[in-house]
N, C-alpha and C positions, 0 to 999 in steps of 0.2 A: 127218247128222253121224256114224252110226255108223256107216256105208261107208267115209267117209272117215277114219275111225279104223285099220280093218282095210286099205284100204291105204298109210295113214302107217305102220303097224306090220309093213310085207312091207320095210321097209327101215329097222332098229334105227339102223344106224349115220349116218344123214342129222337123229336130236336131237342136242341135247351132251350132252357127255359126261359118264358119271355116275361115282361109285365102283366098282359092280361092272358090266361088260360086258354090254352091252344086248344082247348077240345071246347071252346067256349066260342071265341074269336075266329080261329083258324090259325093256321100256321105264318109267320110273319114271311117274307117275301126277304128277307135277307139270310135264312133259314132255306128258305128252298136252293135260290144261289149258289149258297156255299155246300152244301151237299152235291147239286147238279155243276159245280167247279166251273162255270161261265160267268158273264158277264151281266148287271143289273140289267141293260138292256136286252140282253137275250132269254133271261130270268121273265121278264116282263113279256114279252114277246110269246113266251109260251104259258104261260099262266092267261094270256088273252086269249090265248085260241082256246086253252082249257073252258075258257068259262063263257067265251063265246058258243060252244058246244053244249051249254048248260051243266058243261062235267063238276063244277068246281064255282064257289058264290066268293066274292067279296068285302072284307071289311075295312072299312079303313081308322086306324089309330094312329092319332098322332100325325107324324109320314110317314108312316107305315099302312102298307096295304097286307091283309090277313084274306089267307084260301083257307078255305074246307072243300072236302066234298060232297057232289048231292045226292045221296047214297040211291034216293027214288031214279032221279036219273040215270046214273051206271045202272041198275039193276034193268031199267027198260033196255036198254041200249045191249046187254049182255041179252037177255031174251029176244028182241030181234036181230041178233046175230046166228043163236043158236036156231031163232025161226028160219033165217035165211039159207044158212047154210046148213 
């Protein structure tokens, strides 16, 4: 599920539309939820790990918390996979 996070999130503008600019902010956190059909708690849960990983930053609006991704990040992370293996 968390893969599929990180590339729901290579394309802000494809959830609805929020108050402030998903290619600006990130994408709202009730937005990812409801795509990924679970629970805010388990919503949260994985967007922690995402961004505990450095995959994915934080903003917070309002209550709302807003992801992006950190494109520098995945990019190393896909380079030392392909270095590894």
């Amino acid at each position: 599920m968390r893969v599929a996070i990180l590339r729901w999130l290579k394309d802000p503008s494809d959830f609805p539309p929020q108050l402030e600019p998903a290619e600006e902010v990130g994408v709202c956190l009730k937005h990812i939820q409801a795509r990924a059909g679970v629970s805010q708690s388990t919503a949260s849960q994985y967007m922690a790990t995402l961004q505990n990983a450095g995959l994915v930053s934080s903003t917070r609006v309002g209550q709302w918390t807003h992801y992006k991704r950190v494109e520098k990040r995945i990019a190393g992370l896909a380079a030392d996979v392909l270095r590894e293996l």
